[in-house]
Backbone as CSV, one residue per row, in Angstrom:
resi,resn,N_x,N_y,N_z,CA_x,CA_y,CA_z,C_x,C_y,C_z
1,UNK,0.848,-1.176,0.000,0.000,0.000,0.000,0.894,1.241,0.000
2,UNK,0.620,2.352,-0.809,1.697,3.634,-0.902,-0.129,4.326,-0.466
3,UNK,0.636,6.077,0.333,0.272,6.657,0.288,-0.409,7.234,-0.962
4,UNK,-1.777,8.017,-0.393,-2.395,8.557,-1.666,-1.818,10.189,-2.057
5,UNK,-1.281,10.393,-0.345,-0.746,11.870,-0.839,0.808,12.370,-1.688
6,UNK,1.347,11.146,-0.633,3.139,11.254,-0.920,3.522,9.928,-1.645
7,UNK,2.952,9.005,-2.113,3.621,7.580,-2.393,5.097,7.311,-1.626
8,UNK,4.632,7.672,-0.384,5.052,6.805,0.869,4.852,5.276,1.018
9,UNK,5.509,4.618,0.854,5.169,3.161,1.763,4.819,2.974,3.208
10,UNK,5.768,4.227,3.879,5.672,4.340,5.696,4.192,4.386,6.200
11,UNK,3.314,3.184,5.619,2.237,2.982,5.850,1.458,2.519,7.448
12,UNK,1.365,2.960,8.329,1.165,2.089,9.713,-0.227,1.682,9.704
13,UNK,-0.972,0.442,10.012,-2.142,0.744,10.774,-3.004,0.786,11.858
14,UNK,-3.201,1.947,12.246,-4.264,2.306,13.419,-5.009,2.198,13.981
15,UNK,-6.148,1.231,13.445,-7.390,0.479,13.424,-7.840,0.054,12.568
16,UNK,-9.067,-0.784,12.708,-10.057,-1.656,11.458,-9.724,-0.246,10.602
17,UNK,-9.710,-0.788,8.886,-9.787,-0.377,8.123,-9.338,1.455,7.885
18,UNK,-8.252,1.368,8.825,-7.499,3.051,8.846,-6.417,2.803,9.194
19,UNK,-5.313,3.842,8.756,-4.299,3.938,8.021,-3.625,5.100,8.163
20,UNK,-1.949,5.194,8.562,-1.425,6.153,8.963,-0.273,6.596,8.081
21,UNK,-0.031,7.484,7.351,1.402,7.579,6.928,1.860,8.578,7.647
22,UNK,3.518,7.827,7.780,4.544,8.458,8.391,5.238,9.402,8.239
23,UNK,5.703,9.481,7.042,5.542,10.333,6.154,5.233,11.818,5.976
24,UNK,3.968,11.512,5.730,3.378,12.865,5.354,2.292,13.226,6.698
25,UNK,2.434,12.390,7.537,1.244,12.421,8.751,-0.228,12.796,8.104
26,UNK,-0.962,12.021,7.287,-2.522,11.965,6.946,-2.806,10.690,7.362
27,UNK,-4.341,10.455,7.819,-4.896,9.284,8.287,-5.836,9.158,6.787
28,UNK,-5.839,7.586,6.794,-6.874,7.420,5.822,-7.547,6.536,6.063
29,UNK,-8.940,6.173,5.510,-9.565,5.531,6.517,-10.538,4.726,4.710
30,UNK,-10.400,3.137,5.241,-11.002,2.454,4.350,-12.808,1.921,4.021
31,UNK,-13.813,2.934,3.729,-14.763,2.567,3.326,-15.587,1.900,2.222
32,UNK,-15.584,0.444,2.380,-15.666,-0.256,1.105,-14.736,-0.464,0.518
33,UNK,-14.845,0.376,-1.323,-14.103,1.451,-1.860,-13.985,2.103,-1.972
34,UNK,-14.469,3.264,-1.129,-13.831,4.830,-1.226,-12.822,4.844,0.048
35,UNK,-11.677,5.626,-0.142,-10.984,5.673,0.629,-10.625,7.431,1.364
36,UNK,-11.176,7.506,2.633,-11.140,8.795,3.009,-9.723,9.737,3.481
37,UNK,-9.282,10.633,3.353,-8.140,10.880,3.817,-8.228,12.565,4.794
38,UNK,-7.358,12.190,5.747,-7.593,12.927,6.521,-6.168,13.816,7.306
39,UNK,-6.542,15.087,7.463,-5.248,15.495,8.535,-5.683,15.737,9.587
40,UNK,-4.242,15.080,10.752,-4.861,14.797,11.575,-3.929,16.149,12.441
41,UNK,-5.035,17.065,13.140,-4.806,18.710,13.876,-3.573,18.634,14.997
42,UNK,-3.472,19.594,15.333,-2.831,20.058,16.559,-3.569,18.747,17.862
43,UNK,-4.342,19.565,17.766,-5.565,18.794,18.807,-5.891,17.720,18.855
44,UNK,-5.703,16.481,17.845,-5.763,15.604,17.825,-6.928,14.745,16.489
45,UNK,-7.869,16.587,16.421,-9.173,16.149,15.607,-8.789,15.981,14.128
46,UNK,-9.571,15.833,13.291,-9.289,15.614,11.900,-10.008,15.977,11.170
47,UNK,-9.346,16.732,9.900,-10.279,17.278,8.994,-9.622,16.547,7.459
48,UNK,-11.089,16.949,6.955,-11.127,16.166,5.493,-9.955,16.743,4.718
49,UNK,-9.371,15.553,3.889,-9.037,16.357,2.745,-9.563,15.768,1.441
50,UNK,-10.193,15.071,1.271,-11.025,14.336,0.203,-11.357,15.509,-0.319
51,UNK,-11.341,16.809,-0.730,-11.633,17.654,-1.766,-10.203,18.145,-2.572
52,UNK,-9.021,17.792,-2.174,-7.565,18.085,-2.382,-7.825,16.805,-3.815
53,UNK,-8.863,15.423,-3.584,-8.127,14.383,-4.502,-9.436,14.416,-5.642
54,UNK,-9.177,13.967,-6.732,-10.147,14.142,-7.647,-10.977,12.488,-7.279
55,UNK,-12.375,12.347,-7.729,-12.890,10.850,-7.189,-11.839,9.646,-7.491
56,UNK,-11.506,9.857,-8.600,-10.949,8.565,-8.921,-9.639,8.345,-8.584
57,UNK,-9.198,9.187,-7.765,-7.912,8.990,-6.942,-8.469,8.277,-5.710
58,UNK,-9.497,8.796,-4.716,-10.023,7.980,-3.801,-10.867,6.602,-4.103
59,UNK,-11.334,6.512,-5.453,-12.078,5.299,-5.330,-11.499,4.266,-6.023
60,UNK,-11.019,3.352,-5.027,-9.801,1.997,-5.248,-10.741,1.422,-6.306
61,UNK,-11.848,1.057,-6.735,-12.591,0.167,-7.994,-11.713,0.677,-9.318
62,UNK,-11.092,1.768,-9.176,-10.346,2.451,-10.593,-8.867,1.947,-10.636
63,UNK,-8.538,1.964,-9.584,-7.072,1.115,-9.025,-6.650,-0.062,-9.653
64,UNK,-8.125,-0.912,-9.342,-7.862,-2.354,-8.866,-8.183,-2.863,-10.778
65,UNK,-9.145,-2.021,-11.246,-9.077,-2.339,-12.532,-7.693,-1.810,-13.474
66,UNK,-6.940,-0.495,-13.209,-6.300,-0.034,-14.043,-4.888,-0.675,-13.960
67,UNK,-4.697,-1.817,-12.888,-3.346,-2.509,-12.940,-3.585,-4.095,-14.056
C-alpha cells in the first residue's frame, strides 16, 4: 500500500480499516471502496481532505481495474 498523498510506503495501521502515513502524517480511513483521507490537527481532531483528490484517486474500484 503507498500513500495517496506522498507515495510513501511508511504505511502504519491504526485500526479496522485506517491507516497512517509516516511520512506525510494523513490518516486514511477504508470505506468499502472509497478511501477517506484525513489530517490529523494540533488537537488531535481531523479534517477532510477528500476535496484536495479528484474521485478517482479515492475510489480503489479504478485502481484495482487499471493494474
Amino acid at each position: 500500500m503507498k500513500c495517496i498523498n506522498c507515495n510513501s510506503i511508511d504505511i502504519g495501521r491504526i485500526g479496522p480499516h485506517q491507516y497512517f502515513c509516516w511520512n506525510c502524517c494523513i490518516e486514511m480511513s477504508l470505506h468499502g471502496e472509497k478511501l477517506d483521507v484525513y489530517q490529523v490537527e494540533k488537537d488531535g481532531s481531523l479534517s477532510s481532505l477528500n476535496d484536495l483528490f479528484m474521485p478517482q484517486e479515492v475510489d480503489l474500484t479504478t485502481h484495482s481495474t487499471a493494474t
